[in-house]
DOKOLPA-845002 format. One line per field, with one value per residue (C-alpha): residue in three letters; chain; x, y, z. Coordinates in steps of 0.2 Angstrom, whole numbers, m for minus. Each point is the difference from the previous one (the first is absolute). Example, Ala and Ser with C-alpha at 12.3 -4.5 7.8 and 13.67 -1.06 7.14 Angstrom:
residues 2
type: ALA  SER
mol: A  A
px: 62  6
py: m22  17
pz: 39  m3
***
This chain:
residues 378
type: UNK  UNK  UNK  UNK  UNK  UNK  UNK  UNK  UNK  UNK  UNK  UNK  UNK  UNK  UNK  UNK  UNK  UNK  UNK  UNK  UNK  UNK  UNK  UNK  UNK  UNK  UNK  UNK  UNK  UNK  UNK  UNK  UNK  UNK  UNK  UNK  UNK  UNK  UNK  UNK  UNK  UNK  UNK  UNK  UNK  UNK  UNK  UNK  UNK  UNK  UNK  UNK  UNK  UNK  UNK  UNK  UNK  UNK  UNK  UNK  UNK  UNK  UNK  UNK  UNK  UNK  UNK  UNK  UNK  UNK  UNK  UNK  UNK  UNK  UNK  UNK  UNK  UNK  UNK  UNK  UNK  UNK  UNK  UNK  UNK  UNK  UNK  UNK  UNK  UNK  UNK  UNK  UNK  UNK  UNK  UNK  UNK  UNK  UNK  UNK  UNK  UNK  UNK  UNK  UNK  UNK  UNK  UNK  UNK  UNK  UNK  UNK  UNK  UNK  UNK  UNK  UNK  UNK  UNK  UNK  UNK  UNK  UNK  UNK  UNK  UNK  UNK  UNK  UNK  UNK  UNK  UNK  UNK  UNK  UNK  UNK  UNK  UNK  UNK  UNK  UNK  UNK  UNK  UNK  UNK  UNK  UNK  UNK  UNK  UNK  UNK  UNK  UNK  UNK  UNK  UNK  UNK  UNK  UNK  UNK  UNK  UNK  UNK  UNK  UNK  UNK  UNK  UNK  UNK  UNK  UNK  UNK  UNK  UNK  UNK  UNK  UNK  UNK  UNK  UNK  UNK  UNK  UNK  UNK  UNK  UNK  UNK  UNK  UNK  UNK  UNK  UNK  UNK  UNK  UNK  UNK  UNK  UNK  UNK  UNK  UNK  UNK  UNK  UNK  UNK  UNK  UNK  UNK  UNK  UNK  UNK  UNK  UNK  UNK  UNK  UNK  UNK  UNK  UNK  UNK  UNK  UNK  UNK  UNK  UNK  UNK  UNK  UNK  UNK  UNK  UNK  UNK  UNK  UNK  UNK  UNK  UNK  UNK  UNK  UNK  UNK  UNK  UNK  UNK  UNK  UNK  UNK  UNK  UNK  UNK  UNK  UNK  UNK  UNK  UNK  UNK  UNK  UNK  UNK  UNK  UNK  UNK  UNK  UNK  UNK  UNK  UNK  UNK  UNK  UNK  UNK  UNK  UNK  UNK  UNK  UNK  UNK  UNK  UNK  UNK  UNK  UNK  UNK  UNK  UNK  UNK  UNK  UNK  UNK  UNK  UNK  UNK  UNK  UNK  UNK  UNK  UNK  UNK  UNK  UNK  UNK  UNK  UNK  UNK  UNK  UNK  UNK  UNK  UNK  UNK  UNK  UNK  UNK  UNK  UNK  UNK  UNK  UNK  UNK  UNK  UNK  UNK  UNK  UNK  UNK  UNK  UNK  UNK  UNK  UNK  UNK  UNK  UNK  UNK  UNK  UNK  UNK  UNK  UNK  UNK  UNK  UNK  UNK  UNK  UNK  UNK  UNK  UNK  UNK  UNK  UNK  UNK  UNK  UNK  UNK  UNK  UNK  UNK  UNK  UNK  UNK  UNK  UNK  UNK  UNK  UNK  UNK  UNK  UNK  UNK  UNK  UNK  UNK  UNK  UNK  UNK  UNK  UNK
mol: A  A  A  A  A  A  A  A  A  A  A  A  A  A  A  A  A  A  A  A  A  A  A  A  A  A  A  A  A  A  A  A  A  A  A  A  A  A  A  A  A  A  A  A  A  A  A  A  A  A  A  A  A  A  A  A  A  A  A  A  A  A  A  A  A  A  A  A  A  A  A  A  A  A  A  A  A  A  A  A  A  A  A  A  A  A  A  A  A  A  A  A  A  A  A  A  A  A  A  A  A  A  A  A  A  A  A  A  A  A  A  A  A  A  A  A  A  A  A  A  A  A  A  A  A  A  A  A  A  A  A  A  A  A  A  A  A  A  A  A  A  A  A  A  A  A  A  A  A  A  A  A  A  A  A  A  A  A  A  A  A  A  A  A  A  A  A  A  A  A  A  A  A  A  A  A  A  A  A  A  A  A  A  A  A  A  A  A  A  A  A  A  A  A  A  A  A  A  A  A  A  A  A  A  A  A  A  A  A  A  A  A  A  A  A  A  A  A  A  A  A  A  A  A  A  A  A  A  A  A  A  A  A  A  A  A  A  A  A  A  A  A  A  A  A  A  A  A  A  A  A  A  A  A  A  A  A  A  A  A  A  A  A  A  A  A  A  A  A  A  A  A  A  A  A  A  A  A  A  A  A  A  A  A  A  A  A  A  A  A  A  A  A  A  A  A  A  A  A  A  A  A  A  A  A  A  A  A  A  A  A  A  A  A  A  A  A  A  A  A  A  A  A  A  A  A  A  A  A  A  A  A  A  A  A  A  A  A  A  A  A  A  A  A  A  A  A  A  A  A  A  A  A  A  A  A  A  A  A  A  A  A  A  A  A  A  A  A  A  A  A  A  A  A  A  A  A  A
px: 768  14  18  7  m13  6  16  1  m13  9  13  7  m3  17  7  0  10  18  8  m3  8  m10  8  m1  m20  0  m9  0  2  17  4  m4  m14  9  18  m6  11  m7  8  m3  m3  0  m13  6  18  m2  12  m2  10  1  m6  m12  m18  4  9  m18  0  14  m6  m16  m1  m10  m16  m2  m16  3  m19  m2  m12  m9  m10  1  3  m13  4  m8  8  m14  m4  m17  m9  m16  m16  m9  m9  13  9  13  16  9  m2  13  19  3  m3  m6  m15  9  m5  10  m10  9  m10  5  m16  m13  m17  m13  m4  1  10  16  8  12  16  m7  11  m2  m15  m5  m7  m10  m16  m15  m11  12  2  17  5  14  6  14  15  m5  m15  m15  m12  m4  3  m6  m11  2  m9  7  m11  9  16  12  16  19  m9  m9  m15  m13  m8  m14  3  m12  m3  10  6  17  8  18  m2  1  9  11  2  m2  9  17  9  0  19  3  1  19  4  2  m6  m14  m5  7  m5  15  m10  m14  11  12  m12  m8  3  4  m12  m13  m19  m13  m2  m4  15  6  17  10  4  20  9  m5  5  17  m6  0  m2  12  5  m18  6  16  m8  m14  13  11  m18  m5  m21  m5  m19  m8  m14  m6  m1  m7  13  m11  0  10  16  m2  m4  15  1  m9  m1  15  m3  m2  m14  m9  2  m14  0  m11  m7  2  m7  8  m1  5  m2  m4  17  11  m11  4  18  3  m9  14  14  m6  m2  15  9  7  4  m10  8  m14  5  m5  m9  m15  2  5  m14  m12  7  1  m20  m3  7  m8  m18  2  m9  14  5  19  11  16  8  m2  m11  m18  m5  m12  m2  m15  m4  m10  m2  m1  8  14  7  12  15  15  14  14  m7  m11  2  1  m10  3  14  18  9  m2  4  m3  5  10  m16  m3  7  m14  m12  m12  9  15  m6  m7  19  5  m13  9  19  0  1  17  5  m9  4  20  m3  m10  18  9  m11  0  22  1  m11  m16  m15  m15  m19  m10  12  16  8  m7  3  m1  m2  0
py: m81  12  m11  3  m11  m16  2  3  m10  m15  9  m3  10  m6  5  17  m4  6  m2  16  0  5  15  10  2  18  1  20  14  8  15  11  0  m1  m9  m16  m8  m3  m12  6  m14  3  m14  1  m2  m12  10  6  12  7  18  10  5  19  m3  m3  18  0  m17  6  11  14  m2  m19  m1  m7  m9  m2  m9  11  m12  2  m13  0  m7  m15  m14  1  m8  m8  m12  m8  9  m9  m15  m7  m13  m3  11  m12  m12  15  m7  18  m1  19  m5  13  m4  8  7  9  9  m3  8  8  m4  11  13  m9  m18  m6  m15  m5  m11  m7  m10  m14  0  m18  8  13  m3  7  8  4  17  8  16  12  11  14  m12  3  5  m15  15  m10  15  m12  m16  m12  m12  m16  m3  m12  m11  m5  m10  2  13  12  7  12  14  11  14  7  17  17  16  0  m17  6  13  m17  m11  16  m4  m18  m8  m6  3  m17  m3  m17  m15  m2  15  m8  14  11  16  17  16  4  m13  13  9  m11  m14  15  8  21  0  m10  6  m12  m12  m17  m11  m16  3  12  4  m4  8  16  1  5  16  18  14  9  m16  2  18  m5  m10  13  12  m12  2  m18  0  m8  m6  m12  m15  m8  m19  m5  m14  m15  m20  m4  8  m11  m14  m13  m12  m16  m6  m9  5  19  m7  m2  18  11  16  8  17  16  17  14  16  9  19  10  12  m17  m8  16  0  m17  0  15  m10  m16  11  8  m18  9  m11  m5  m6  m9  1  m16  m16  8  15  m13  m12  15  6  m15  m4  18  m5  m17  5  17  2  m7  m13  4  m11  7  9  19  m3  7  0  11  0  8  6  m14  m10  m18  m18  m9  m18  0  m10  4  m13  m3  m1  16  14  16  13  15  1  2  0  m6  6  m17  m4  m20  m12  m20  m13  m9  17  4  17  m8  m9  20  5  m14  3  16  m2  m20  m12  m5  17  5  m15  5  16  m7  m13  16  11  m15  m1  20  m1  12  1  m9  0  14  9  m3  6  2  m1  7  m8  11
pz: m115  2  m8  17  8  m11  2  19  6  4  11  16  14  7  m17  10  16  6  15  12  18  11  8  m15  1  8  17  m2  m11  m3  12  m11  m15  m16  4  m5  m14  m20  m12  m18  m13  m18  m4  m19  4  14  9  19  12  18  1  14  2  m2  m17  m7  m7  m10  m7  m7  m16  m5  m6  8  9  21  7  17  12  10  10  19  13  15  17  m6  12  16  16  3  12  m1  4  16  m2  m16  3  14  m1  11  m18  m8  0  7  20  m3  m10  m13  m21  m11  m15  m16  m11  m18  m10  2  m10  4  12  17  m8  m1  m2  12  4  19  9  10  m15  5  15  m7  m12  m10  14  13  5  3  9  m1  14  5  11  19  m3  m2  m7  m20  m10  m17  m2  m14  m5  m10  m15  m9  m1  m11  m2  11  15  m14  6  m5  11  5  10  11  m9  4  m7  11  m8  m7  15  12  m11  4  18  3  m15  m2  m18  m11  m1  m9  8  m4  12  17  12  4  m9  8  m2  m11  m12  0  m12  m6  m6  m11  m17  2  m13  6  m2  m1  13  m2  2  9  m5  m8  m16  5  m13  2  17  m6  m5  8  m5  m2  m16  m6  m2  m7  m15  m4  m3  m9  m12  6  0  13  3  11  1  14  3  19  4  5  6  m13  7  17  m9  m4  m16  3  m18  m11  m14  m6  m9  16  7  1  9  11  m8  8  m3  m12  m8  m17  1  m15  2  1  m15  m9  4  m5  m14  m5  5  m11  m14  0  6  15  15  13  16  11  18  8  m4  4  m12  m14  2  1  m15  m11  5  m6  m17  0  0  m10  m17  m10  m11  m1  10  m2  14  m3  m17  m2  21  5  19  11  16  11  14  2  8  m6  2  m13  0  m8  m2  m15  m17  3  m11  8  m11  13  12  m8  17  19  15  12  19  0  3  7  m8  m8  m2  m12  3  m6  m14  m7  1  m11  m12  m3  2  m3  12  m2  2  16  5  m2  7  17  2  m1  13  12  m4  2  16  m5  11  m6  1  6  8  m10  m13  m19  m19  m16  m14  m19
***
């Protein structure tokens, strides 16, 4: 057992609130890609200050290594009823019948688990299908093979070589619960990475949405590396913190990859004790597995790790205490009080310090959560 574990076990959750009012949780993107605002903390010096997502360029060196997520988010929020003979849709609290279903990983070929909602209502053996709006034509069946706690579900789906293709057409993008409206089709684009690639996603990867191009061009030619892994966001994201003590946390595990040119390209930067700027809590926690199950007995940060290309599930959880062994900076959008997303921040700027820096974002008026503004922490 890890030093970090004994010393953090005991912890509150609550030991990780503040205060946010709620009209700073962004409903929608800025105008324009790459406005948003960044506040830059120097973790070391427990110093922070007001800057812009387009200064990122200038704040990166030469020869630092940038990781990016490259997992794509499906329309994975769908519609469904129940297939003839199940029980009575008149029992659903929606007069329409209408189950909401988000997909939050798939497990196989045809299975997915699922957030199902109103889930008391649907069971093992019912069958649910999914059509276009106006048009009663099911164009996927499902069937429920098993259920687990607060709605999750898990699913079979009648077999077919068009899924993405009709997940394409009938579902809704998976916006987060805290923004109050539906999805558009601005959020077809918006509520995406520009460098997205593999699908698989019930949410996005939210720091890199501040992204384009033209500052991915801006920090290659600064002579920034940059690489990518990709780390299908899951039912972790969507579900909140029912526990009291960060003792009692344990997260859901969700699907990544480790390519052979980003092995390669880390392993060089960990050798030569560049810096490696994770982009996201998605990119860090993939990372930091990475190094926990490679060949080596080192544990200091940047000392004798050898990372290599695999795939593979991870459920790790990293809170204050944790020793980072990969990552040198972070690039992170502002998360929930009380998160598990949270909690990774603090591990690696303190939590006193992110703490400080949240009460100034909320002072300063920053956007949060998905759709809000960011930070970056070095």
């Amino acid at each position: 057992m890890h030093r970090y574990d004994l010393e953090w076990k005991a912890v509150r959750v609550d030991a990780f609130h503040f205060d946010l009012p709620e009209e700073l949780i962004a409903q929608a993107p800025p105008p324009v890609r790459g406005l948003s605002r960044m506040l830059v903390l120097d973790r070391r010096r427990r110093e922070h200050r007001d800057s812009f997502f387009r200064d990122l360029p200038e704040l990166l060196s030469p020869g630092d290594l940038l990781v990016l997520n490259d997992s794509r988010v499906i329309p994975a929020r769908l519609y469904a009823t129940r297939a003839r003979g199940a029980s009575t849709q008149a029992s659903s609290p929606d007069p329409t019948g209408r189950i909401e279903v988000l997909l939050t990983q798939q497990l196989g070929p045809q299975e997915w688990t699922a957030l199902v909602r109103p889930g008391r209502k649907v069971q093992v053996g019912e069958r649910l299908q999914f059509a276009a709006a106006g048009d009663p034509t099911p164009l996927l069946e499902a069937e429920v093979i098993e259920a687990g706690e607060f709605g999750e579900r898990t699913l079979r789906f009648a077999p077919t070589t068009e899924f993405l293709g009709i997940l394409d057409r009938i579902g809704h993008m998976p916006l987060p619960p805290y923004i109050h409206r539906e999805d558009t089709a601005e959020d077809r684009d918006r509520y995406q990475t520009v460098f997205s690639h593999e699908p698989g996603s019930a949410a996005a990867p939210t720091a890199g949405l501040h992204f384009t191009p033209e500052i991915l061009e801006q920090i290659r030619a600064r002579g920034v590396e940059i690489a990518t892994v990709t780390l299908h966001v899951g039912l972790g994201t969507f579900q909140p913190v029912r526990a009291e003590t960060v003792e009692e946390i344990h997260l859901h595990s969700e699907r990544y990859t480790l390519p052979e040119a980003t092995a390669e390209a880390l392993n060089r930067a960990l050798r030569k004790r560049r810096r490696i700027i994770a982009a996201g809590t998605t990119t860090t926690r993939t990372l930091e597995h990475c190094a926990h199950i490679a060949s080596s007995d080192a544990f200091e940060p940047h000392a004798g790790l050898t990372l290599h290309p695999h795939s593979g599930e991870t459920s790790i959880f990293l809170h204050p205490g944790y020793e980072f062994r990969v990552i040198s900076g972070l690039l992170t959008n502002f998360h929930l009080p009380q998160s598990t997303l949270l909690m990774l921040v603090s591990a690696f700027a303190g939590r006193e310090t992110v703490l400080a820096a949240y009460a100034h974002a909320v002072r300063e008026r920053y956007r949060f959560f998905s759709y809000g503004d960011c930070m970056l922490i070095l």
